[in-house]
C-alpha beads as a LAMMPS data file, in Angstrom:
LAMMPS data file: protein, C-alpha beads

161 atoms
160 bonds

1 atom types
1 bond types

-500.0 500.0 xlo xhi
-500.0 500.0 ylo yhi
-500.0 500.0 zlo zhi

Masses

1 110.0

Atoms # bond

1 1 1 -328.642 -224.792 457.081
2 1 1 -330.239 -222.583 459.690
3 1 1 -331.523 -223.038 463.092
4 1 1 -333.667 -220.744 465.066
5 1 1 -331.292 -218.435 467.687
6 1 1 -334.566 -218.074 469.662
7 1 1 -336.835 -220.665 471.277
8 1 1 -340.104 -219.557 469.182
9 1 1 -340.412 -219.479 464.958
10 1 1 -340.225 -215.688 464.881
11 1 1 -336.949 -215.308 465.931
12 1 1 -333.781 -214.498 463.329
13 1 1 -332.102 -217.245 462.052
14 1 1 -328.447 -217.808 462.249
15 1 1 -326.818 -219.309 458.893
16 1 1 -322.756 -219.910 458.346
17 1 1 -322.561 -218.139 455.270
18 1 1 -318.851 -218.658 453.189
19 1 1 -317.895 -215.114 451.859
20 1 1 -315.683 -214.689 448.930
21 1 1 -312.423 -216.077 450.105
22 1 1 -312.779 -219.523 450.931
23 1 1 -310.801 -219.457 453.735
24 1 1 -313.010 -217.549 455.959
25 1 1 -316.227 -218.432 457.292
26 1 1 -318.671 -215.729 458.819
27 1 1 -321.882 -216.228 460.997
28 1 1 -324.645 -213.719 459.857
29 1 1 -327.663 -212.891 461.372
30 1 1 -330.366 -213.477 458.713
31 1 1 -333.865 -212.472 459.529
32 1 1 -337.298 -214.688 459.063
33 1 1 -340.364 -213.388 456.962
34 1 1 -342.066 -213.717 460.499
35 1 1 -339.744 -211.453 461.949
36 1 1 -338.089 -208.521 459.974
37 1 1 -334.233 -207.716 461.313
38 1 1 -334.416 -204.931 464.534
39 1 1 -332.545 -202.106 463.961
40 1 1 -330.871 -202.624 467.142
41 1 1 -328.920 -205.969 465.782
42 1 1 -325.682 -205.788 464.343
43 1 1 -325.454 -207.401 460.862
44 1 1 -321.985 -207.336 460.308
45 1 1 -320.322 -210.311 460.236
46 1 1 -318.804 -212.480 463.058
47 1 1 -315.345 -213.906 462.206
48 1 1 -315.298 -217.073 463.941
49 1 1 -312.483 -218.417 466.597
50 1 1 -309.924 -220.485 464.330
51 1 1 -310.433 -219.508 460.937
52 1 1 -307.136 -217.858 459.308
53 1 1 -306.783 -215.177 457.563
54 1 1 -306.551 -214.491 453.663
55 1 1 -302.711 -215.185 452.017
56 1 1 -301.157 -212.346 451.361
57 1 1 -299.873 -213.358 448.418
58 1 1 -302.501 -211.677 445.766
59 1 1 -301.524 -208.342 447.332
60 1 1 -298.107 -208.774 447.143
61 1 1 -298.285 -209.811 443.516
62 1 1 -300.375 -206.676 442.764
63 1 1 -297.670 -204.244 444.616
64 1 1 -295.162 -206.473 442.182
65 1 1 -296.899 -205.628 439.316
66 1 1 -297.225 -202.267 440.019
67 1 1 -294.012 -201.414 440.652
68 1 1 -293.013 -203.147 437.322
69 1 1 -295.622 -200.478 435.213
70 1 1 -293.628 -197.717 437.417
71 1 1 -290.405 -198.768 436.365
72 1 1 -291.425 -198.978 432.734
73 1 1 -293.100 -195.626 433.147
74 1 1 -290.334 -193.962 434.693
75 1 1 -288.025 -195.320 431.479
76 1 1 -290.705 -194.232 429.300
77 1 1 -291.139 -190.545 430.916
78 1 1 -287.200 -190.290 431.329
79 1 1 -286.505 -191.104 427.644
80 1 1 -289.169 -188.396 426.526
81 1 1 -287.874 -185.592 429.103
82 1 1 -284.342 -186.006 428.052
83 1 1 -285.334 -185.820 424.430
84 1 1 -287.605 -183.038 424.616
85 1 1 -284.609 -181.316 426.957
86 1 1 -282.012 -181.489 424.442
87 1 1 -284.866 -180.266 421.114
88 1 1 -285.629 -177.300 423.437
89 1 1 -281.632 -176.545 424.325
90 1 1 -281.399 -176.800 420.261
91 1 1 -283.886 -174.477 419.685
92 1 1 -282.230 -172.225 422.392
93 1 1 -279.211 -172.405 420.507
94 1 1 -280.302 -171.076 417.139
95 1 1 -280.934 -167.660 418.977
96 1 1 -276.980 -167.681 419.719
97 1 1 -274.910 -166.058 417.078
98 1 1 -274.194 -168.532 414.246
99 1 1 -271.138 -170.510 414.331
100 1 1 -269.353 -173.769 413.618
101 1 1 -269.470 -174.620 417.017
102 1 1 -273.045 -173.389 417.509
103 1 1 -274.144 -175.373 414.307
104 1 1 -272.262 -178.792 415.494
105 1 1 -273.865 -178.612 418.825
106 1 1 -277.473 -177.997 417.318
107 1 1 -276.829 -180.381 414.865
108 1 1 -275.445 -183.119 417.833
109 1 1 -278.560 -182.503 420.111
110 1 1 -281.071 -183.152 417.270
111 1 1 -279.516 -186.176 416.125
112 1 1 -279.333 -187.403 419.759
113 1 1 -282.868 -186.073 420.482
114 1 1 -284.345 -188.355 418.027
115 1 1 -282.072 -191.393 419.060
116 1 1 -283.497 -190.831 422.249
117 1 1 -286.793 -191.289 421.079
118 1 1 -285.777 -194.415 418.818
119 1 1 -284.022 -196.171 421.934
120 1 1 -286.683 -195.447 424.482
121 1 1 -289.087 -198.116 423.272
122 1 1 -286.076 -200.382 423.034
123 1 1 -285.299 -199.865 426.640
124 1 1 -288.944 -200.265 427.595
125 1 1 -288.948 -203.627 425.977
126 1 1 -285.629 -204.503 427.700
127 1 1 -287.146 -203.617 431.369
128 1 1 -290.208 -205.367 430.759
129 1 1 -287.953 -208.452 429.333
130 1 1 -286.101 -208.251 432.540
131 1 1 -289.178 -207.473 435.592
132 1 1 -290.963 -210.547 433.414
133 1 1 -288.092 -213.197 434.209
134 1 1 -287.668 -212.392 437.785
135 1 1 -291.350 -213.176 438.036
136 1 1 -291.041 -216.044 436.197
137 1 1 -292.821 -215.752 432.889
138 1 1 -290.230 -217.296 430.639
139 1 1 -292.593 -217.436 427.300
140 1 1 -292.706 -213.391 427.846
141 1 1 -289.039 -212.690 428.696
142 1 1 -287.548 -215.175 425.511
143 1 1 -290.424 -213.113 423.317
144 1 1 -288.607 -209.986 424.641
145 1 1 -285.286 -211.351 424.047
146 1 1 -286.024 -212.549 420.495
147 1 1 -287.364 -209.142 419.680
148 1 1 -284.207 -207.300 421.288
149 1 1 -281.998 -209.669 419.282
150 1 1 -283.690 -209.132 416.066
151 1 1 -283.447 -205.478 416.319
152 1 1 -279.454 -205.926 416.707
153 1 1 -279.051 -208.135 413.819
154 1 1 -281.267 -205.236 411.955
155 1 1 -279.614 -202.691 413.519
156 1 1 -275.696 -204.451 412.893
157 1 1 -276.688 -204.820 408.938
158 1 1 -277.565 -201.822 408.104
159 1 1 -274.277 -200.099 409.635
160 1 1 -271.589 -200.049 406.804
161 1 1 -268.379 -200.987 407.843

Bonds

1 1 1 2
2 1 2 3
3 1 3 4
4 1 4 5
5 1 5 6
6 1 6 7
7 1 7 8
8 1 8 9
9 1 9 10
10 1 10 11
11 1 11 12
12 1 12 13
13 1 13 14
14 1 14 15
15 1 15 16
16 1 16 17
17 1 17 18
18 1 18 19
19 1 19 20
20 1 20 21
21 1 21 22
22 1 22 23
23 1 23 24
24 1 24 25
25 1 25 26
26 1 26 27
27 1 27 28
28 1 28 29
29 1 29 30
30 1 30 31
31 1 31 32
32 1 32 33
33 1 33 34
34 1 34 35
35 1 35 36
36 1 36 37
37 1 37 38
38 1 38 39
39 1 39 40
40 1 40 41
41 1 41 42
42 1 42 43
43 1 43 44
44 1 44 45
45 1 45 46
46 1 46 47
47 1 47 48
48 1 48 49
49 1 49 50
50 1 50 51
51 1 51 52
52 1 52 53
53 1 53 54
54 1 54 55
55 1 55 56
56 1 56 57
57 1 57 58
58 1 58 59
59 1 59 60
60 1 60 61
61 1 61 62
62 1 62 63
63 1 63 64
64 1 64 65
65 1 65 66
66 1 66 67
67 1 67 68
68 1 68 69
69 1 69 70
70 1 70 71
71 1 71 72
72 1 72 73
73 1 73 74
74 1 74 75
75 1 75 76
76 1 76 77
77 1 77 78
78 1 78 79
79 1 79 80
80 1 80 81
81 1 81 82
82 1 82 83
83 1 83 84
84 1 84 85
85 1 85 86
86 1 86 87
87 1 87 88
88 1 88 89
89 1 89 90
90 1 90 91
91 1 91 92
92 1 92 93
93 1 93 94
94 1 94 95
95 1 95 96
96 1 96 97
97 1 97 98
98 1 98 99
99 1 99 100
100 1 100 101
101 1 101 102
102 1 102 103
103 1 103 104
104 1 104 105
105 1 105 106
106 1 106 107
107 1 107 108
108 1 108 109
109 1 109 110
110 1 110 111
111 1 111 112
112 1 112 113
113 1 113 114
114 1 114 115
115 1 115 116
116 1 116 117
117 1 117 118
118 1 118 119
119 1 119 120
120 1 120 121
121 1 121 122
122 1 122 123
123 1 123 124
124 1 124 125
125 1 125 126
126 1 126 127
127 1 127 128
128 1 128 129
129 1 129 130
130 1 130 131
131 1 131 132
132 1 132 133
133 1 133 134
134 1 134 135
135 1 135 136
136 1 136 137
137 1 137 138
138 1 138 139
139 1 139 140
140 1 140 141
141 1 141 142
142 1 142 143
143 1 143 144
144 1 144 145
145 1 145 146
146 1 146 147
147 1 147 148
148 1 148 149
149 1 149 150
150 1 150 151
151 1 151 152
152 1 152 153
153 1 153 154
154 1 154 155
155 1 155 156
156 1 156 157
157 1 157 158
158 1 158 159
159 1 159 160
160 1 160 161
């Protein structure tokens, strides 16, 4: 598929060479055995007149996508900042002189401090559930939902009433 650019056998050939994408097609100056490549000729490629340029849409997915692991990480991070917040405020309280009030709060921000850390893996599942269905992977948001629903009916039998 190439023809001589030049009148004589020594000169480069030019070949239409497909890159990656399908949708665009380059000319590249390839040189002969005859005739190595000059270092005066540019080698990069020559878009040609009428050939469109690569969808967007891969990128856009990708920017999707990321912003999905940033919301998850940001629920992730938040859940283990708060709870670390409220151990450390406990510990700050023991220094305070002991009292009712002193013990209930201490006692409050370690129970919550650890239910922090039990729900944050909940809530991760839940925002994962949720950026899955609004890009349309059902299988992946009903797993999500099945899980989240199990963990209620485990979570509503073992509460006494």
């Amino acid at each position: 598929m190439s023809e001589p650019e030049a009148a004589g056998p020594e000169g480069p050939a030019v070949s239409a060479a497909v890159m990656a994408d399908a949708h665009v097609t380059h000319n590249v100056v390839v040189p002969t055995v005859e005739q190595p490549l000059a270092p005066e000729v540019d080698a990069e490629p020559i878009t040609q007149p009428g050939a469109e340029a690569p969808p967007m849409g891969r990128a856009r997915r990708r920017d999707r996508t990321v912003a999905g692991d940033r919301w998850i990480a940001r629920v992730l991070r938040g859940g283990a900042v708060v709870s670390g917040g409220m151990f450390v405020v406990s510990l700050g309280l023991e220094a305070l002189p002991q009292s009712e009030n002193v013990h209930v709060a201490i006692d409050l921000l370690r129970k919550g401090a650890a239910s922090m850390l039990l729900v944050t893996p909940v809530a991760r599942l839940a925002v994962a559930g949720t950026l899955l269905g609004l890009k349309g992977e059902w299988r992946y948001t009903l797993i999500a939902a099945g899980v989240l629903g199990l963990l209620a009916i485990a979570v509503s039998t073992g509460i006494p009433t």
